[in-house]
C-alpha positions as CSV (number, residue, x, y, z in Angstrom):
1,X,18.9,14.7,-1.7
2,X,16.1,14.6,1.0
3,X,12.9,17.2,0.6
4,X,11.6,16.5,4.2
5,X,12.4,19.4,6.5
6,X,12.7,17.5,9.5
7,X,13.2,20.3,12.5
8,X,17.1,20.4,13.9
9,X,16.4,20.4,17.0
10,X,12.8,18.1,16.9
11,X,11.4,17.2,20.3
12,X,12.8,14.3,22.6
13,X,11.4,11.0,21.1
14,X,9.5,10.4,24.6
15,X,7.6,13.9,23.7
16,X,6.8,13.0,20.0
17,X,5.3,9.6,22.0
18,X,3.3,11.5,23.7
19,X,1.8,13.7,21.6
20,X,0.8,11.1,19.1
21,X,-1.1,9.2,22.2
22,X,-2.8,12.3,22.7
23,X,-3.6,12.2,18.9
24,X,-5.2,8.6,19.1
25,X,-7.4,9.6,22.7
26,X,-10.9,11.2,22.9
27,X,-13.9,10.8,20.2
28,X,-11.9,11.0,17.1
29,X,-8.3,11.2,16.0
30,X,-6.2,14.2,15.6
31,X,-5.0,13.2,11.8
32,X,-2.8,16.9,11.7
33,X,-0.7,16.4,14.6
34,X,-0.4,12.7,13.6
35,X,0.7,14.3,10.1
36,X,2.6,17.1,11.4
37,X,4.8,14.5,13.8
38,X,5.6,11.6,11.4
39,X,5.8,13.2,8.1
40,X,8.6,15.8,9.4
41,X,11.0,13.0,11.1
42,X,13.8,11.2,9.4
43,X,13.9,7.6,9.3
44,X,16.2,7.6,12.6
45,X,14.0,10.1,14.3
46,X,11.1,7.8,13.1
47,X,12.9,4.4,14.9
48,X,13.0,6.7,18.0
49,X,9.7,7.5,18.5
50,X,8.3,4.1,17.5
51,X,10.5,2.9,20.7
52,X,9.8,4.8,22.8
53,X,5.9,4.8,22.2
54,X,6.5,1.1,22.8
55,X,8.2,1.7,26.0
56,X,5.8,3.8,26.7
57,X,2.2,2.4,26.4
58,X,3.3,-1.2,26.0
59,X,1.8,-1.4,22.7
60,X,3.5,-1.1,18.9
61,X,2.9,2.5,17.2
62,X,1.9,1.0,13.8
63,X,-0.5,-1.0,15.6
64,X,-1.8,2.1,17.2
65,X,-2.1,3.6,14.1
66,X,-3.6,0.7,12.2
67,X,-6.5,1.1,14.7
68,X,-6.7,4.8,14.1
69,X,-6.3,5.7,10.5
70,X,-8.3,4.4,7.3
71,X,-7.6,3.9,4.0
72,X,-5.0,5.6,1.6
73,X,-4.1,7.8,4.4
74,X,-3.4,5.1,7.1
75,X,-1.7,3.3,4.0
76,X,1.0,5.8,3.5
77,X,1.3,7.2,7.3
78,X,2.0,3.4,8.0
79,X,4.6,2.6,4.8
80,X,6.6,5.9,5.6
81,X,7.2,5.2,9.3
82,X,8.4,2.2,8.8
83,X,12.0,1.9,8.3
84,X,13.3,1.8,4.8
85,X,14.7,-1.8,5.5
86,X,11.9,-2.5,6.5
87,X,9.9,-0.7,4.4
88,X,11.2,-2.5,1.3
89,X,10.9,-5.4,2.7
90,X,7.4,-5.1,3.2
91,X,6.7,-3.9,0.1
92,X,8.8,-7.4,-2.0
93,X,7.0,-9.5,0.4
94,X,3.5,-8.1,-0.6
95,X,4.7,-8.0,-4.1
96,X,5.4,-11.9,-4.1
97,X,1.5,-12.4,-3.3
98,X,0.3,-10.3,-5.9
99,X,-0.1,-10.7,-9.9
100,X,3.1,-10.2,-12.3
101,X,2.6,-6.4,-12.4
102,X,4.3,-6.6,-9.2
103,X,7.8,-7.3,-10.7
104,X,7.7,-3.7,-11.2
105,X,7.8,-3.4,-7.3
106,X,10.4,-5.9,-6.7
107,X,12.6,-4.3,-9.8
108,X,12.6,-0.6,-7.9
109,X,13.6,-2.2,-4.3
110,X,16.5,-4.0,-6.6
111,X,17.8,-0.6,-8.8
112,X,16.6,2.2,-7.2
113,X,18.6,1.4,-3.8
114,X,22.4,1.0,-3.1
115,X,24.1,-2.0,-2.7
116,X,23.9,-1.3,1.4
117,X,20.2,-0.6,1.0
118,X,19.5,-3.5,-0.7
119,X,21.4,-5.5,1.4
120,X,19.6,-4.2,4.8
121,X,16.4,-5.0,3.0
122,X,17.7,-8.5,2.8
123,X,19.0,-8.9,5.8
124,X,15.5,-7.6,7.6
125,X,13.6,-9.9,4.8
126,X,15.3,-12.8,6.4
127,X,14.8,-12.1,10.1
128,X,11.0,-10.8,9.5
129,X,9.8,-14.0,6.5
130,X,12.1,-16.6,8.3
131,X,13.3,-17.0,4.3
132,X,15.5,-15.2,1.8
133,X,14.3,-12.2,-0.3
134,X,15.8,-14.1,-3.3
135,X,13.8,-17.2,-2.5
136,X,10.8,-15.5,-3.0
137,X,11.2,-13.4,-5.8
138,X,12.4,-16.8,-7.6
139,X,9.7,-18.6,-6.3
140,X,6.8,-15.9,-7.4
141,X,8.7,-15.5,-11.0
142,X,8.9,-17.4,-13.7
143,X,10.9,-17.5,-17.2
144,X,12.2,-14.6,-18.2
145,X,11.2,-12.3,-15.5
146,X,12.7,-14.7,-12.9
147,X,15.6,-14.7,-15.2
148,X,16.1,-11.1,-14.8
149,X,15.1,-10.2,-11.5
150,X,16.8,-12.7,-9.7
151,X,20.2,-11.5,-10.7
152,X,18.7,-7.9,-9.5
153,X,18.1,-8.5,-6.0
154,X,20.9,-10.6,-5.8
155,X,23.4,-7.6,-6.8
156,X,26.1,-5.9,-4.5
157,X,27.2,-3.5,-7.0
158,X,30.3,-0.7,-6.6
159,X,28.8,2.1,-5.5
160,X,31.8,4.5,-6.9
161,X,32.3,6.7,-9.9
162,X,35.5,4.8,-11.3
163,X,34.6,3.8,-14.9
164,X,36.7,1.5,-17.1
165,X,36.0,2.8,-20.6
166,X,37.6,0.3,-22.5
167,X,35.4,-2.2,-20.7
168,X,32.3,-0.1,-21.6
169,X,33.3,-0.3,-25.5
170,X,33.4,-3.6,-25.4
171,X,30.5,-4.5,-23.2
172,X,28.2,-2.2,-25.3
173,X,29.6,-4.0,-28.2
174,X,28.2,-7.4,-26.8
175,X,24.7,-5.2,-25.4
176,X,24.1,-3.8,-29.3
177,X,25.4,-7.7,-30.9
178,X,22.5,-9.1,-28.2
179,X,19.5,-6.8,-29.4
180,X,20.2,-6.4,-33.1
181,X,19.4,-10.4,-32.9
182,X,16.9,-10.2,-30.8
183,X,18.5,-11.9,-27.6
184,X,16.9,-9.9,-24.8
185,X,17.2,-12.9,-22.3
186,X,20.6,-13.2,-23.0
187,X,22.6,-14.3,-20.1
188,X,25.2,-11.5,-21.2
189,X,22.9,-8.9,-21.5
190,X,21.4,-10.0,-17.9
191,X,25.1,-10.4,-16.1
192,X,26.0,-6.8,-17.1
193,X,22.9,-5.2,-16.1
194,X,23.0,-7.1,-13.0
195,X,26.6,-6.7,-12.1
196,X,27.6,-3.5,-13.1
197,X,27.4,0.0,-11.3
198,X,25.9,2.6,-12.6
199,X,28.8,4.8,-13.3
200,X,30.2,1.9,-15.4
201,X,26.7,1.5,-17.2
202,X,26.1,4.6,-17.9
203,X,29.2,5.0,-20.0
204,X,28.2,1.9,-21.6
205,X,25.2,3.2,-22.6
206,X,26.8,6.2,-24.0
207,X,29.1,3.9,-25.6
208,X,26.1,1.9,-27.1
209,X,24.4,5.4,-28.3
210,X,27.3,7.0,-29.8
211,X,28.5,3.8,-31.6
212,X,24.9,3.8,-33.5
213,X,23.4,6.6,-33.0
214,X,20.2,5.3,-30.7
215,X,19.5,4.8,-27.0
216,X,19.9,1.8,-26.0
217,X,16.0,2.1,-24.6
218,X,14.8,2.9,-28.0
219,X,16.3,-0.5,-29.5
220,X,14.5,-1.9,-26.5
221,X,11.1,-0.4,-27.6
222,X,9.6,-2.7,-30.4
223,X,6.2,-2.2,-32.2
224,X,4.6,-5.3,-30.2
225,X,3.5,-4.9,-26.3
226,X,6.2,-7.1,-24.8
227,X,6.4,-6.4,-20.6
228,X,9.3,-8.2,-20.4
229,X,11.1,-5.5,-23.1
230,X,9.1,-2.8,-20.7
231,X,10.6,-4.1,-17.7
232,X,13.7,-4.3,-19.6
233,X,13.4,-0.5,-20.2
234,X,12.7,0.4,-16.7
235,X,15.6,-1.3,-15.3
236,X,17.8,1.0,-17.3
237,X,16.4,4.0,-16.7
238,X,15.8,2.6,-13.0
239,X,19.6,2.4,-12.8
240,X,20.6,5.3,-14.9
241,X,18.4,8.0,-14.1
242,X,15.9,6.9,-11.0
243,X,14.3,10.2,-10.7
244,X,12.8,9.8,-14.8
245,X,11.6,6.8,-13.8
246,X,9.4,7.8,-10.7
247,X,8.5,10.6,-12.5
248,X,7.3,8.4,-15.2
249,X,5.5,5.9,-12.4
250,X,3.6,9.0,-10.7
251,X,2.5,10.3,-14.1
252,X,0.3,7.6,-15.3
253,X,-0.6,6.9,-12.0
254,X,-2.2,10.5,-11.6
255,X,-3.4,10.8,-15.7
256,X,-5.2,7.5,-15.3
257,X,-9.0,7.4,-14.8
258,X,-9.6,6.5,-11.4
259,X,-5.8,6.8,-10.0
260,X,-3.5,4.5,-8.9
261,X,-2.6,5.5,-5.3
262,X,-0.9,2.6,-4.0
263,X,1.6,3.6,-6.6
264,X,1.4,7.4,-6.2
265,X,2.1,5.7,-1.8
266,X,4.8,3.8,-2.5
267,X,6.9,6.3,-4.6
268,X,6.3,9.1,-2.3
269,X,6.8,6.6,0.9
270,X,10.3,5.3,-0.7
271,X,11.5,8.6,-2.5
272,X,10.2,11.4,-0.3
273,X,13.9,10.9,1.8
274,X,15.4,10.0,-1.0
275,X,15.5,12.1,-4.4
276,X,11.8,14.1,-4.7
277,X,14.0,17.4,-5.3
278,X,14.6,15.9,-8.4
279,X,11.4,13.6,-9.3
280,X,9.3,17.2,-9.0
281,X,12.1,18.8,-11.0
282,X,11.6,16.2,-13.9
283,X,7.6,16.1,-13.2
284,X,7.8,19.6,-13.9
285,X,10.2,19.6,-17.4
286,X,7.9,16.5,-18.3
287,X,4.3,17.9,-17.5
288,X,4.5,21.6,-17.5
289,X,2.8,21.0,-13.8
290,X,4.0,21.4,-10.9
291,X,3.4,17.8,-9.0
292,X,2.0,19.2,-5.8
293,X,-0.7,20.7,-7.9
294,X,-1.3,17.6,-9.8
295,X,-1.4,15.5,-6.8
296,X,-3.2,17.9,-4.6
297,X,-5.8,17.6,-7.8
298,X,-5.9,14.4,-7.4
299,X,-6.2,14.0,-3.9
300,X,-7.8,14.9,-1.1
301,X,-8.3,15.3,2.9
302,X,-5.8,13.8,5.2
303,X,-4.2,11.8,2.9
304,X,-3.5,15.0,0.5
305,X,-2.1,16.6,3.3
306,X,0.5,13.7,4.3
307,X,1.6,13.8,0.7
308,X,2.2,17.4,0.1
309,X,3.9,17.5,3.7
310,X,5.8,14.4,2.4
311,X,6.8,16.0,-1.2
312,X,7.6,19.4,0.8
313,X,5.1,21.2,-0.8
314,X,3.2,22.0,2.6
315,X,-0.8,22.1,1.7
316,X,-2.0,23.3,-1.9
């Protein structure tokens, strides 16, 4: 479900071209018509223009823009006109430079896009790195992450709702046997959440909640800090019900002191074509806020304006 209102009949390509050109000439940069271009296009509409600003003026559009733009704002223009193959590629290559956090990163390009998506991000990994998205993400991880998230981005799961219920009893059966002793980094527990679709995991974890009476995330939630348990969580809820956990991402990213906007970026960037209807729908239920207000709160300038335009909240 897509918020951007990208115009039916939206200006030839060549035009679009031209007006961003005119954006980038004279003593400073036209940041509103950059933002009212790029952040009303569709990812096919966005391949168009970047072709044809190429064919144009000899010279790559993100390149153009690199030069132009500054900051958070140049951050997001740049990771939202990219393709989503592309895109997510990116962001798993810059994740496997980066600190463990970044397993986070490489666990949403994994559950929170089909088995085609994932698949095109793989395939433009390899062409771009000269290397396979899996060899990096096992090369950056280690023990039990690398257990996990290896499996993940190695997935082509059935995309359709056809459930087998007897296979969900017994499967929640071997889920519930796994935690009650503690076994997160069971190789069972890993092969079902790595295997299954999400029709056929959600009715195991109905199975697993009506046959004790608790989520399966709240047997996952021990006293002690453990991230691998929190990644644990967040790959079934990643799975199960991606728009509570985006929600959940943008929250503390927004609540924290001194925000985190290359999160509050990337899950606008990834989502904003994607599911936002229903991340603002659950920001709302979960916050009593509406998240335009709390990011135009948090935000500012150019770079509040390509959000709100991006969440299809227009300016605030």
């Amino acid at each position: 479900m897509a918020t951007l209102k990208c115009p039916a009949h939206a200006p030839p390509p060549s035009e679009d071209a031209e007006q961003l050109r005119k954006a980038f000439e004279g003593w400073g940069t036209n940041e509103q018509m950059i933002i009212d271009i790029l952040a009303y296009r569709n990812a096919a509409q966005r391949i168009s223009i970047r072709k044809a600003y190429s064919e144009a003026y000899g010279e790559d559009l993100l390149k153009a823009l690199e030069k132009e733009l500054t900051r958070d704002f140049e951050r997001v223009v740049l990771l939202f006109t990219l393709d989503p193959a592309e895109r997510d590629a990116h962001l798993v290559n810059e994740a496997t430079k980066k600190a463990s956090s970044s397993s986070w990163i490489i666990m949403e390009v994994a559950c929170a896009r089909s088995s085609k998506e994932l698949h095109a991000a793989k395939k433009y990994y390899h062409a771009r790195y000269k290397k396979s998205l899996e060899e990096d993400v096992a090369h950056h991880t280690s023990g039990d992450y690398r257990k996990l998230l290896v499996p993940l981005v190695s997935a082509f799961r059935y995309e359709g709702d056809e459930v087998n219920l007897s296979l969900a009893k017994s499967e929640a059966k071997i889920l519930r046997e796994k935690i009650s002793t503690k076994h997160y980094n069971d190789e069972e527990v890993i092969r079902i959440l790595s295997t299954r679709s999400r029709a056929q995991l959600n009715a195991t974890f109905n199975q697993y909640n009506s046959s004790i009476g608790n989520a399966i995330n709240k047997d996952l939630k021990p006293e002690s800090k453990d991230e691998y348990l929190k990644l644990m969580r967040d790959v079934i809820k990643c799975l199960t019900t991606p728009e509570d956990y985006f929600e959940k991402v943008l929250r503390q990213a927004i609540n924290r002191i001194g925000s985190d906007d290359t999160a509050i970026i990337r899950v606008v960037a990834t989502r904003a074509e994607v599911d936002m209807v229903r991340i603002k729908e659950a920001y709302q239920r979960r916050n009593s806020v509406p998240l335009e207000k709390a990011i135009a709160g948090d935000t500012s300038g150019d770079y509040k304006r390509m959000l709100l335009a991006l969440i299809g909240a227009g300016d605030v």
